[in-house]
C-alpha positions in Angstrom: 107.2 158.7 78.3 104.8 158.7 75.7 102.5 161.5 78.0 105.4 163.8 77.9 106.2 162.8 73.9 102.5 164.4 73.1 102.8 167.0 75.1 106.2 168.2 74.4 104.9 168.0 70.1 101.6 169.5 71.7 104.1 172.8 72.1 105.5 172.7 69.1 102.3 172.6 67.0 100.8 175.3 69.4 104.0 177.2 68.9 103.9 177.1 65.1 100.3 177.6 64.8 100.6 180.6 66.7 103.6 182.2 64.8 101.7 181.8 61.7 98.1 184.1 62.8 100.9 186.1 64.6 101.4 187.8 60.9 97.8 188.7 60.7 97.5 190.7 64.2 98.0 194.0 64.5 99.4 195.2 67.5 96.6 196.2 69.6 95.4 192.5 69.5 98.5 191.4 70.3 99.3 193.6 73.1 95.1 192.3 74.2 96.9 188.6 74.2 99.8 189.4 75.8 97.5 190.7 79.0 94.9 187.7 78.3 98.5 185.5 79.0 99.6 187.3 82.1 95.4 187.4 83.4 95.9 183.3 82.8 99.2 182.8 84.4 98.0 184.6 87.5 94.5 182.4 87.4 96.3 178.7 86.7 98.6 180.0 89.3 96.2 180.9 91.8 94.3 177.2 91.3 97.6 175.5 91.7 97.8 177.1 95.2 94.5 177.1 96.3 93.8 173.5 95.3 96.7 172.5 96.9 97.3 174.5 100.3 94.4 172.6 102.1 96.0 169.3 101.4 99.3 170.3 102.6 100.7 169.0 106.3 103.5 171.8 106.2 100.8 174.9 105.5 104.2 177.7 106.3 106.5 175.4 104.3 106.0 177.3 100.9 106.4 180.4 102.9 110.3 179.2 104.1 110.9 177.9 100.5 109.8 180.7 98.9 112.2 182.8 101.5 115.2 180.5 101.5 114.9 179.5 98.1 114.9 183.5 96.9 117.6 184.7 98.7 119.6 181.4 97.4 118.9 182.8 93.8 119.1 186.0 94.7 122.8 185.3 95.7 123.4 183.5 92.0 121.7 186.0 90.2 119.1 183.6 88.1 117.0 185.7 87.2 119.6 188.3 86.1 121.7 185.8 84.4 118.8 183.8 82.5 117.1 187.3 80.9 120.9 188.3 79.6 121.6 185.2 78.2 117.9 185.1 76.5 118.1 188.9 75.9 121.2 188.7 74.0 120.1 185.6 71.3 116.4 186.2 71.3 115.6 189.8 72.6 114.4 191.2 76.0 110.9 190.7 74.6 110.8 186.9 73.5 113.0 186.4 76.5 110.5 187.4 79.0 107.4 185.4 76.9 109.7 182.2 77.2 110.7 182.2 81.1 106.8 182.8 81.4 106.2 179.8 79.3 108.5 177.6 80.6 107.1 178.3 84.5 103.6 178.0 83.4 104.1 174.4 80.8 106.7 173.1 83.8 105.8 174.6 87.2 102.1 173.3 87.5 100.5 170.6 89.0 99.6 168.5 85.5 103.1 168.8 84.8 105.1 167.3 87.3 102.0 164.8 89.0 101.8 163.3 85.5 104.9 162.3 84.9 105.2 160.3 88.4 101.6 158.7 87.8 102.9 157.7 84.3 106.0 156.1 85.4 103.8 154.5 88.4 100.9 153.4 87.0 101.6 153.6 83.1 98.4 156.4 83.9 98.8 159.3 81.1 95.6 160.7 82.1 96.8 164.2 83.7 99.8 164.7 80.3 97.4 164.3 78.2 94.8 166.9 80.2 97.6 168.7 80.3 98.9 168.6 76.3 95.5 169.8 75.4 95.8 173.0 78.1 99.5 173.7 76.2 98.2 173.9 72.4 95.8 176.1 73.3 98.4 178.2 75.5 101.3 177.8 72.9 99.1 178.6 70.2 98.5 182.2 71.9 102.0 182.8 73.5 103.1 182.3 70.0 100.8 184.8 68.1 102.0 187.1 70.8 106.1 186.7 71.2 106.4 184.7 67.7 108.4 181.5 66.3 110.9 181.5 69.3 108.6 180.1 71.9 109.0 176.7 70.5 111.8 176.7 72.6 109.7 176.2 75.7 109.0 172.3 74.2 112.3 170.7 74.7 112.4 172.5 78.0 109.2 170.9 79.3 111.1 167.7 77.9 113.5 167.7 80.0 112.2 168.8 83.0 109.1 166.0 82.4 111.6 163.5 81.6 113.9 164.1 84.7 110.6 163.6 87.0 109.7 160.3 84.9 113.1 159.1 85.6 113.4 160.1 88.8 109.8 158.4 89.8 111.1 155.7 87.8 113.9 154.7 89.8 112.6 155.7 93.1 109.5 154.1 92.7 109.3 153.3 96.6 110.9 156.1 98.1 109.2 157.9 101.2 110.0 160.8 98.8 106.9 159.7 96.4 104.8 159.4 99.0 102.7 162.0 101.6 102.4 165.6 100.1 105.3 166.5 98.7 103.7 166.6 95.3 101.4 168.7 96.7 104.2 171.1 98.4 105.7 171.7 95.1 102.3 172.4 93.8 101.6 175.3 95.6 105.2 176.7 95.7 104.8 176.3 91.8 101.5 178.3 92.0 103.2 181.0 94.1 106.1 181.1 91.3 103.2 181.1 87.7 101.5 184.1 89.8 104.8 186.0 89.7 105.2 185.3 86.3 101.5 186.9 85.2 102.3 190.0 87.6 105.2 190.3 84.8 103.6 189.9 82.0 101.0 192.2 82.9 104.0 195.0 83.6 102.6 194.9 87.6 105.7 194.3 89.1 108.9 192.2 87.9 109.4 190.0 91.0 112.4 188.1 89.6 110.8 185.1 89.8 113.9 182.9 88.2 115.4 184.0 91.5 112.8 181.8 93.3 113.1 178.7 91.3 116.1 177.7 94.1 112.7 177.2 96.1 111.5 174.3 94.7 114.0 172.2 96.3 113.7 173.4 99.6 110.2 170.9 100.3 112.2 167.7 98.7 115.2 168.5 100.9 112.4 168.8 103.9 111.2 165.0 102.9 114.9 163.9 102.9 115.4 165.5 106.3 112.1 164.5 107.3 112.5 161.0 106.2 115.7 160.1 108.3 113.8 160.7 111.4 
């Protein structure tokens, strides 16, 4: 856990260094870092995929999660639900800056292939890579949306902590094995590039509404893995 530890304090630092030259920046720079986070969401979100796609055995599965897992959310509302909640204690603004976050910290390949090679192998090597991208990406989410985006840290936590534990106690599960790392990869790529067309004010694809797809590959495995 102690790859997730630095990079969940990684946040915070970024979060609170950021809030602080937020003061200083009028808003014409910060409305220039704003589009400089939606211009990086759609890059690291175009790597994911790309680097990821060619490993894949299932090239169409991220197409059918991406289709069943939308229409799943769709049907709860997610992304409707999430931004009102958010929109109501933080503001529409702050609420849109931490959803972004969150996908980008959570949704990436660093993120949840460390967490399994730390509980594996004791090997910290891609959270700490991956602390160091987070600062620096805190640090400027922060200067842009303010204080509030420290709330992305116990977020990425959580969601680092639930894969340690998970890789933890299924250490030799079929699951752990092939490409589904991979698969989650790339549907996480699809999902950060959705997030940057937001940010940039392209087009607001409800991407919450898609997280339901990240389950579809791991239920694949399962299925795949009784046969």
């Amino acid at each position: 856990m102690l790859g997730t530890i630095v990079n969940t304090v990684c946040i915070a630092v970024g979060s609170v260094v950021g809030s602080l030259l937020k003061k200083g920046l009028g808003e014409k720079y910060t409305k220039t870092l704003f589009n400089a986070m939606g211009l990086a969401s759609l890059a690291l979100g175009a790597s994911s995929f790309t680097s990821n796609i060619s490993k894949s055995e299932f090239p169409v599965l991220f197409i059918l999660s991406l289709a069943i897992g939308g229409v799943i959310g769709t049907a709860l509302d997610i992304d409707g639900r999430v931004k009102r909640l958010a929109s109501k204690h933080a503001g529409e603004s702050l609420a849109n800056g931490l959803i972004s976050a969150c996908l980008l910290y959570c949704i990436g390949t660093f993120s949840i292939v460390g967490p399994v090679l730390s509980a594996l192998n004791g090997d910290n090597t891609f959270l700490y890579t991956n602390s160091t991208l987070d600062l620096v990406t805190s640090t400027v989410f922060a200067s842009t949306f303010g204080i509030g985006m420290i709330l992305a840290a116990p977020v990425l936590f959580c969601w680092q902590g639930a894969i340690y534990l998970i890789a933890t106690l299924f250490s030799q599960s079929p699951l752990l094995q092939g490409t589904l790392v991979n698969e989650l990869a790339v549907v996480g790529g699809v999902l950060i590039i959705s997030s940057g067309l937001s940010i940039l004010e392209i087009k607001d694809c409800k991407t919450l509404n898609y997280l339901p797809a990240l389950l579809v590959p791991v239920v694949w495995f399962l299925i795949k893995g009784l046969f």
